[in-house]
N, C-alpha and C positions, 0 to 999 in steps of 0.2 A: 709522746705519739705525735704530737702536734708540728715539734722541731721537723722529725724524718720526712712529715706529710709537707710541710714546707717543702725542705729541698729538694723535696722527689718534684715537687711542682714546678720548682725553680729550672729544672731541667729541659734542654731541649724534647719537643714531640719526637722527633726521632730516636733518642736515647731513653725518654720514654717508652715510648712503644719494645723495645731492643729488651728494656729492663724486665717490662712485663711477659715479655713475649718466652724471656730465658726464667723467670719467678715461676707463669704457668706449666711450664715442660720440667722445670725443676720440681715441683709440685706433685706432677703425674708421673714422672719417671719413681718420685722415691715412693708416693702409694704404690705403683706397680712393683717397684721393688720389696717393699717389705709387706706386700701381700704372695709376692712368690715365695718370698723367704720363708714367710708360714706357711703357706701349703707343702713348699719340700720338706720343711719340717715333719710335719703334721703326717704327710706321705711317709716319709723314714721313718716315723715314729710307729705308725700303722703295719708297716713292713716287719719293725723288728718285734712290735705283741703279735702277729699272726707267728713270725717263726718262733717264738716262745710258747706260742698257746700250741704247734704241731709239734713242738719237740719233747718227745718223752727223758724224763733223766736219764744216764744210765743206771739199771738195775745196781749192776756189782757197788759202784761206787754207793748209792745210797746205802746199801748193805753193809758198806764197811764203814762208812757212816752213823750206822745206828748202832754195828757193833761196838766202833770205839766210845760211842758216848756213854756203852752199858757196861764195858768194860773197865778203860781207864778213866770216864766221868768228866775227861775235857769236849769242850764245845766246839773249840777253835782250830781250823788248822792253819796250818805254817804257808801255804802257798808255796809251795817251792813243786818241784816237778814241771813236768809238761802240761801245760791250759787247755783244758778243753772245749768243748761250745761254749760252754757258760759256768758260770759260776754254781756251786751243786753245794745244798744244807740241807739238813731235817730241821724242824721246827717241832716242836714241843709243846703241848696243851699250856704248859707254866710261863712258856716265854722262851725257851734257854732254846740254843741253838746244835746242833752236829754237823761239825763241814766235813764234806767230803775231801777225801785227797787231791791234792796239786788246784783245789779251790781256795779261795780270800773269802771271810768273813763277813756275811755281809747284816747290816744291820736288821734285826728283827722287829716289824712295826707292827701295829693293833692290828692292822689288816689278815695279815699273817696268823696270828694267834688266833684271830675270829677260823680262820681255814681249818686249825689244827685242833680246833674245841668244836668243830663240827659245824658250828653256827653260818659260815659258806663252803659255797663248793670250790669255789675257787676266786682269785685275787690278781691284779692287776697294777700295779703302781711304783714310781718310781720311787729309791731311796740312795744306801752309800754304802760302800764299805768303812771298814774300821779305818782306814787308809786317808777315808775321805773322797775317794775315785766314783763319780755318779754311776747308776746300775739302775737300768730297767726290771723287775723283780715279778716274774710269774709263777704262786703258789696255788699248788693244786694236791688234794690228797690221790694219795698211790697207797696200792698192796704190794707189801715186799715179804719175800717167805725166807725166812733165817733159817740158819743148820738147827736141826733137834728142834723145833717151833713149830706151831702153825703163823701163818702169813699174820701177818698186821697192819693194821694201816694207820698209815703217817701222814702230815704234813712236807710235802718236797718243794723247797723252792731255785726255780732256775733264776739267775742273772746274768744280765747281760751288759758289758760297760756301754755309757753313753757315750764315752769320747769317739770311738769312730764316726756317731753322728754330728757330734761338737765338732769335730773336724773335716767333714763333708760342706758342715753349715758354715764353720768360718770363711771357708774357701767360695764360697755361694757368696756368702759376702761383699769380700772384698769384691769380688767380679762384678757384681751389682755397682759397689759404689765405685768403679773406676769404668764402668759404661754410664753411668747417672753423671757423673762429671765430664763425659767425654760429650755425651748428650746435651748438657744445659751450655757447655761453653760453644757447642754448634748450633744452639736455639739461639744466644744471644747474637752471635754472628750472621745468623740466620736472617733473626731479626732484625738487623739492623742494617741491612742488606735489603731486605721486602722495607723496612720502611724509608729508606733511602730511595727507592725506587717508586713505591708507592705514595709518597710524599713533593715527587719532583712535580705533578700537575698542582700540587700546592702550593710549592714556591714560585711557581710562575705564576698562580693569582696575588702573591704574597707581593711579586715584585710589581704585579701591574696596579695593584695598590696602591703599594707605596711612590709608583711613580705619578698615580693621579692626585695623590698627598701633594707631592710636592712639585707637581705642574700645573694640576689641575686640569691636566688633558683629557679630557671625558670622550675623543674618538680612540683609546685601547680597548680593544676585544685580546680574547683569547679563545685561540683556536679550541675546539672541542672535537672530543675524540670519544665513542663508547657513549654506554647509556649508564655509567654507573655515576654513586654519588657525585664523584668531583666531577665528571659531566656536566651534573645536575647542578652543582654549586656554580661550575664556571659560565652555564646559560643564564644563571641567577645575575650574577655579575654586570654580562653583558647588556640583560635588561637592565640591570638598572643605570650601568652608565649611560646606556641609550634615552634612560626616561630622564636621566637626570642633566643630558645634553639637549633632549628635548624640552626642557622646561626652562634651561638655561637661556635655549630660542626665544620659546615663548614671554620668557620675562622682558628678553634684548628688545623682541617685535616688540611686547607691549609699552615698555619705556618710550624706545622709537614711536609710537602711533600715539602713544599722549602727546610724545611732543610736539606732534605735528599738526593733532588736535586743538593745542591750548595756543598753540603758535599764533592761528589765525584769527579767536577773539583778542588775545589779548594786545595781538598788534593793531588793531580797530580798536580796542579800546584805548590802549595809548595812544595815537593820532587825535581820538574827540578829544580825552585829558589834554594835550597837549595843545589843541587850537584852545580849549577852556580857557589855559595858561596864560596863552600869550595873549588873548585877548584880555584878560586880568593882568599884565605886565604891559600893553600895550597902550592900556588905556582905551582901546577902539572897539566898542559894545557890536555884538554879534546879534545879527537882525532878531527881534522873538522867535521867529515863527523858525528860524535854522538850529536857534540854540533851543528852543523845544523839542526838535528833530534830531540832536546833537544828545541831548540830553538821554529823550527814548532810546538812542542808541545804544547808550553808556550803559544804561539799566539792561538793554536786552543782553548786551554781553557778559554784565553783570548773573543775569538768571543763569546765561545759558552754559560758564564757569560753572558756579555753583551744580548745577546739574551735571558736567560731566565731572565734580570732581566726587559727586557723590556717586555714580557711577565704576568710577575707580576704585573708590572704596568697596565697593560692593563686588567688585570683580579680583582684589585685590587679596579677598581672602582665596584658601588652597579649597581644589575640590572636594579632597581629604577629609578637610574639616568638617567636620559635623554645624547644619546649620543651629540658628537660634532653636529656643524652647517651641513645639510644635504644638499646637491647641487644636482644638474641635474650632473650624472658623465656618460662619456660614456662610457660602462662597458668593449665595444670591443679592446677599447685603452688601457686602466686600464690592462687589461689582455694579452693586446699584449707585454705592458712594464714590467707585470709579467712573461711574458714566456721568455724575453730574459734574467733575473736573473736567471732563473730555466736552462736555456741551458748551464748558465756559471758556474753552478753548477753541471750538469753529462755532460758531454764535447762528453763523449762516447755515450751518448744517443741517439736516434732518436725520438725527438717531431715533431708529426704533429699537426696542425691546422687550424682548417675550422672555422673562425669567422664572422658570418654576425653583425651587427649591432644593439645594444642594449642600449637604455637608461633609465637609472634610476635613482631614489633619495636616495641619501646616503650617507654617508662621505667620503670624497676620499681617506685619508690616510687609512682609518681603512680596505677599501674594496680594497684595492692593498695588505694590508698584508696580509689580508683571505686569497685572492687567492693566494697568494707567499705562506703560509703553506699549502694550498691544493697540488699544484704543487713540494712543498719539499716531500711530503708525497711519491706522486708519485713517485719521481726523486728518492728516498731514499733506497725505497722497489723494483725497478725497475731493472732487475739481468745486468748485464757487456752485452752493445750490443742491449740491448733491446728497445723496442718501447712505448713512450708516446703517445696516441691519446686524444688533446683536439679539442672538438666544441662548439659554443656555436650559438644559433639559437632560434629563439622566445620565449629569455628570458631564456633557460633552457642549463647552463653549466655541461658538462659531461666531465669528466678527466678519463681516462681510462688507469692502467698501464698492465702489463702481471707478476709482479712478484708472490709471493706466496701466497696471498689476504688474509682476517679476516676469519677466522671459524663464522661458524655460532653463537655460545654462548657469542660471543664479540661482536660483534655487538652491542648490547645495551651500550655498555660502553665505547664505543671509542668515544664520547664528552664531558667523567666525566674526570676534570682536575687529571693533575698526572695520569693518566691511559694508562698504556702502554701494549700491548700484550706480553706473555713471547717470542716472536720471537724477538721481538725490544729492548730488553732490551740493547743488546748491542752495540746499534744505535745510533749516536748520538740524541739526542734531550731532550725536558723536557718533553713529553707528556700533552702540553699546547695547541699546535698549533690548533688542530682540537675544543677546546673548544672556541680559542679565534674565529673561523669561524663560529662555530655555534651562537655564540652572537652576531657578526656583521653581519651575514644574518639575524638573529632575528629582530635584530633594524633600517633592510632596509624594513621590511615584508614579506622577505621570508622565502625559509625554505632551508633544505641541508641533503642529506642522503649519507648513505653506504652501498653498497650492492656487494656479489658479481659478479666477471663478467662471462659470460660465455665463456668455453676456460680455467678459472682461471686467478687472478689478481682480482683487485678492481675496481668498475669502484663510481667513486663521483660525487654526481649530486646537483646543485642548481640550483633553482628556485627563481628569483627574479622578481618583479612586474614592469613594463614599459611599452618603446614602441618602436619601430623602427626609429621610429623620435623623436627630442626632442621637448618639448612640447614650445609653439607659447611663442617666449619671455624670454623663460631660454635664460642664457650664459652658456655654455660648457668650460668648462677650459681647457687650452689646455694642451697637458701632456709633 
C-alpha cells in the first residue's frame, strides 16, 4: 500500500487530480450500475412470481397428470411436444412427482412437500430441472375432479425458466459496463482538462516564484482575477512580496542610517586618536588643558557609540518576535530609578514628580530604558534652568518639558527610526530613542504619544495597561 501511495504522490497535481476525478465517477458509475442491475432484477423477478401466483394450471393437463401417475406409476415426462406457459407437475404428500405433458421435470424441494401435506398454502421459490435449467417454481394446492371420482386435491406446481431473465440481465450488463467505461474514460479526460485549466492561475504563481527564487525580484505581482481560492492565494502572494520588499527597504534604510550615524562619531574620534598619536610620535606634548578637552571628547564619543550600538541591537530584533520574559514590574519604581539617571544628567534642571502607584506586565530592562529615552528627550530639549514635570497616575505617564517643542508637520515622524527634527541635529543622539519606546510600550499593550504643550514645550504621554495593586500572587522584583 505504501509503494502505490508513493507513486500516486510522485505524480504531477494535474494527473492527480485527472486520476481521482476518473477513480470517483468510476466509483459511482459502477454503484449506480450494480444497484440498477438489482433493482431490474428484483423487478423481473417480481414480474415473473405475480404471473405465477395469476396463472392457474391448465385443468386437463393436471388431470392427465394425476391419471398417468395412477395408472402407469411413472412421475417423469419426456418434454417433448409443444411448451406451454410453464412447466406443469403434481406433487405428492411422499415427495414423488407427476409431470404433466410436453412438461420437464422439475425438481421437487421441502417447500413443495410442506404445500402437498397440507402444512402451507402455498410456496414460492426457485429451484432446477433434471436438466439442470433454473425455474422459478410456484406451488399451490388445486381441486381437480377425475372421470368416475369425486374431486381431489392436489399439490400443482407451475415453473417458469429463469434464462429469459438471465438473459435480459446479461444484456443489462454488458450495456452498463460499456457506458461505465465510456463514462470514466470521459471523467478522466474530463478531468484533466478542468484541472489543466483550473490549475493554469497556479502555474503562474509557480513561476512567479520560482522566478523570485532565482532573481530575487520581490516587485512580481500577479494579476488577480475572481474571489475564489487562487484569488485568495495569489493576494496572499502579493502581500507578502510587498512585505518582504518592504522590509528588504527597511533593512537597506537601516544599514544606510547607521552608517551615517556612526560615521560622524567615529570620524571625531579618529581625528583626537590621531592628534593623540602624533603628538606621542612627535614628541611635541599637547597643552593640559586641550588634551583634557581632547580626551572628554574621546570618552563622549566613546559613550555615545556604545549607546547607539546598543540601540541597534535593540531595534535589530523583528517585530514578530516575541519580546523578553514579561513580569509584574512596578512602573512607579522602574521610573523613580529612571528619574534619578535623568537628574544626573541635566544637574541644572528642576524635575518634579508626582507618582502614585502603578503595576504592570512587561519586561523590566526594556521599560526602564523606554522611560530613560523619554526623559533624555525631555532633559535634552529642556533650555539652562528650566523645569521637568513628570506624573504618573492611573496608568497614564506625562513628561512635560518647557523647551522649544515639535512643529506640528513632525509630529508623525518622530517614531520613524533615524529621524531627527532639523532643531536636533545638533544634539547629541541617534534618533533611535523615541522608536525603541514606542516598541516597548507596543509589546507591553500600550500606546505613547507627542503632542504639543500649552505654554510651548512637549508634553509625552503613555498609557499602559494595569492596576494599582499587583495582582494576587505576582512577585514584584525589587529595584
Amino acid at each position: 500500500m505504501t509503494g502505490p501511495l508513493r507513486r500516486f504522490r510522485a505524480l504531477p497535481l494535474r494527473s492527480r487530480l485527472a486520476l481521482l476525478t476518473a477513480t470517483a465517477v468510476a466509483v459511482a458509475v459502477a454503484a449506480v450500475s450494480v444497484a440498477c442491475w438489482l433493482l431490474t432484477r428484483a423487478q423481473l423477478l417480481d414480474e415473473l412470481d405475480t404471473s405465477l401466483r395469476n396463472t392457474a394450471a391448465p385443468e386437463n393437463l393436471v388431470r392427465e397428470a394425476v391419471i398417468a401417475c395412477r395408472t402407469t406409476g411413472t412421475g417423469d415426462g419426456d418434454g417433448t411436444g409443444r411448451p406451454g406457459f410453464a412447466y406443469t407437475q403434481v406433487v405428492t404428500p411422499d415427495g414423488s412427482r407427476c409431470v404433466a405433458p410436453y412438461s420437464r421435470a422439475v425438481r421437487v424441494r421441502a417447500e413443495d412437500v410442506a404445500v402437498a401435506n397440507g402444512a402451507r398454502t402455498d410456496s414460492l421459490h426457485t429451484s432446477a430441472t433434471d436438466s439442470g435449467e433454473s425455474v422459478r417454481v410456484h406451488t399451490q394446492r388445486s381441486t381437480i375432479a377425475l372421470p368416475g371420482t369425486r374431486p381431489v386435491e392436489v399439490a400443482v406446481s407451475l415453473a417458469r425458466p429463469l434464462g429469459e431473465i438471465d438473459a435480459a440481465l446479461n444484456r443489462l450488463a454488458l450495456l452498463l459496463t460499456a457506458l461505465a467505461g465510456i463514462g470514466v474514460i470521459g471523467a478522466g479526460a474530463a478531468g484533466l482538462w478542468v484541472a489543466r485549466t483550473g490549475l493554469r492561475p497556479v502555474d503562474r504563481l509557480t513561476g512567479a516564484v520560482e522566478h523570485v527564487a532565482r532573481t530575487e525580484d520581490l516587485t512580481v505581482r500577479i494579476p488577480v482575477e475572481g474571489e475564489d481560492e487562487i484569488a485568495r492565494l495569489s493576494r496572499s502572494f502579493n502581500a507578502m512580496t510587498a512585505a518582504l520588499a518592504s522590509s528588504r527597504d527597511r533593512q537597506a534604510q537601516l544599514i544606510a542610517d547607521a552608517g551615517h550615524e556612526l560615521r560622524t562619531p567615529l570620524t571625531s574620534l579618529r581625528t583626537n586618536i590621531e592628534l593623540l598619536a602624533r603628538s606621542e610620535e612627535t614628541g611635541r606634548a599637547i597643552p593640559p588643558g586641550d588634551r583634557r578637552a581632547l580626551m572628554a571628547s574621546v570618552k563622549a564619543q566613546m559613550t555615545e557609540l556604545a549607546a547607539l550600538i546598543g540601540d541597534l541591537q535593540e531595534l535589530s530584533r523583528p517585530d514578530a518576535v516575541a519580546p523578553g520574559r514579561l513580569e509584574v514590574v512596578a512602573l512607579h519604581d522602574v521610573l523613580d530609578a529612571a528619574l534619578r539617571r535623568a537628574r544626573l544628567r541635566g544637574p541644572e534642571l528642576t524635575i518634579t514628580a508626582d507618582l502614585r502607584p502603578w503595576f504592570v506586565r512587561a519586561e523590566p530592562a526594556a521599560l526602564e530604558r523606554a522611560l530613560v529615552n523619554v526623559l533624555d528627550n525631555a532633559v535634552k530639549f529642556s533650555p539652562p534652568g528650566g523645569t521637568v514635570e513628570v506624573a504618573l497616575a492611573d496608568g497614564e505617564l506625562t513628561v512635560r518639558d518647557h523647551g522649544p517643542g515639535i512643529a506640528a508637520d513632525e509630529l508623525p515622524h518622530v517614531f520613524e527610526r533615524f529621524w531627527r527634527s532639523p532643531s536636533a541635529r545638533g544634539l547629541p543622539g541617534s534618533g533611535l530613542g523615541l522608536s525603541i519606546v514606542a516598541r516597548t510600550v507596543g509589546h507591553a499593550g500600550g500606546e505613547v504619544a507627542l503632542r504639543a504643550a500649552e505654554g510651548g514645550g512637549t508634553r509625552a504621554v503613555i498609557r499602559l495597561p494595569g492596576a494599582s495593586t499587583p495582582p494576587p500572587g505576582s512577585v514584584v522584583p525589587d529595584e
